[in-house]
N, C-alpha and C positions, 0 to 999 in steps of 0.2 A: 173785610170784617174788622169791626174797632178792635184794639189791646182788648176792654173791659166784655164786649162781646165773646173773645176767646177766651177768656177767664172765664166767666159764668159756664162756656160751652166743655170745658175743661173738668172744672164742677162739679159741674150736674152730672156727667158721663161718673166722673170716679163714683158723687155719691150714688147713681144710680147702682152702679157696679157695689157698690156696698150692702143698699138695701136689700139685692136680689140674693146674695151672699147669705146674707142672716134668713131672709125666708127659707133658700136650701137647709142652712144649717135651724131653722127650726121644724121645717116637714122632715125632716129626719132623723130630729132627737123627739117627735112626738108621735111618728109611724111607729116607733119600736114600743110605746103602751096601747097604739089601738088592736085591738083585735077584730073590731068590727069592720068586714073587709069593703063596705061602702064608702066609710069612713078613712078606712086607711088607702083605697083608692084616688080618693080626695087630694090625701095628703101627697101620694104618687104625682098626681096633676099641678100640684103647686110646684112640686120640687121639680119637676118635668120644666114647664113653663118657665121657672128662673133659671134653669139651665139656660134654654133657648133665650132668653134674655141676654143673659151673662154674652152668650156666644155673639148674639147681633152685637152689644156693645161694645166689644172686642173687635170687631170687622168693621165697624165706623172708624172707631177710634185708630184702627191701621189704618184704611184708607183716607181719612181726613190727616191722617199725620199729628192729629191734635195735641198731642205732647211736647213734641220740635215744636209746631209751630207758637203754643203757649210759653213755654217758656224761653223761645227765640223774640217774642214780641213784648214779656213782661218786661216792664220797667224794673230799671236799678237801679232809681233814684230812691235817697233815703226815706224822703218823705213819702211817696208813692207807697214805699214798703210799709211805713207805719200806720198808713192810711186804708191799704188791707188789712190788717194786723187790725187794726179798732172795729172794721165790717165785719173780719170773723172773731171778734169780742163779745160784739154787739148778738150776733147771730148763736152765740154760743149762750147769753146771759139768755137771750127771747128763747129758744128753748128747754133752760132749766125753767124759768118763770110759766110758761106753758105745761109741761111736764109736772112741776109740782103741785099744780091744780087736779090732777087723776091721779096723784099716787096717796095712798092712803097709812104706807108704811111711813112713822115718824121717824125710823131711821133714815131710811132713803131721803124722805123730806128735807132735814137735817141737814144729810149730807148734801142737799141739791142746794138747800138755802147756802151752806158755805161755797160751795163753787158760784155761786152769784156773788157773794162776796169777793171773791177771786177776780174772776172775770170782769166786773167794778172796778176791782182798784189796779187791776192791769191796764184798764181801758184810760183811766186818766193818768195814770203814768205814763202811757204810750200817747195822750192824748197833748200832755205835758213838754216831751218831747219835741214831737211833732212840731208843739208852736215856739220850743227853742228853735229849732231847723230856719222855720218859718221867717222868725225876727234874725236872723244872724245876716251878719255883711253878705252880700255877691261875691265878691272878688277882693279878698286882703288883698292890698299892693304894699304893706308892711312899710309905707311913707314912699314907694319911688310912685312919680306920677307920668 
């Protein structure tokens, strides 16, 4: 499996583990105003179902090793590192810019339009970088040849 293969597989597992997290933690904080016991069975089922999620992702992720092997196979070149660093920039600006098309609070708005601003100006500072790395010598020999 490529480096960038075990990275995305890495990923996706953590964010998956995250998504099903917040569903637990929302069937749970909105079971306690239904009274309607259809409805709060519903909500039983979701929270049910992400448990069992949580739990297979947790049994791949030991049995694949994913972790070791992720971060035994990332790169620790500098450039490498800044060159994630701008993919989860990039990935981080596409989801405020998505996100603040459905939110209708102009705070929230606001505040999602400054984190794109953020996420912008980190992106070309890192991107800046990046192409110092890029142009710099191979190998100072500081004059011995």
């Amino acid at each position: 499996m490529k480096v960038e293969d075990q990275e995305y597989l890495y990923l996706s597992m953590k964010k998956a583990m995250e998504h099903e997290d917040a569903m637990i933690i929302r069937a749970k904080s909105f079971r306690k105003n239904i009274k309607d016991n259809r409805l709060g069975g519903l909500l039983d089922q979701c929270q049910k179902v992400s448990e069992n999620h949580i739990k297979m992702l947790k049994k791949y992720w030991s049995e694949l090793n994913i972790e070791a092997i992720t971060k035994r196979n990332m790169s620790l070149d500098n450039l490498d590192q800044l060159e994630e660093i701008q993919k989860q920039l990039n990935k981080n600006e596409t989801f405020y810019n998505e996100a603040i098309l459905n939110i209708l609070n102009p705070l929230v708005r606001d505040m999602m339009r400054k984190f794109i601003e953020d996420e912008l100006k980190l992106y070309f500072e890192v991107q800046e970088e990046a192409e110092n790395i890029k142009h710099m010598p191979k190998n100072l020999t500081l004059g011995v040849h």
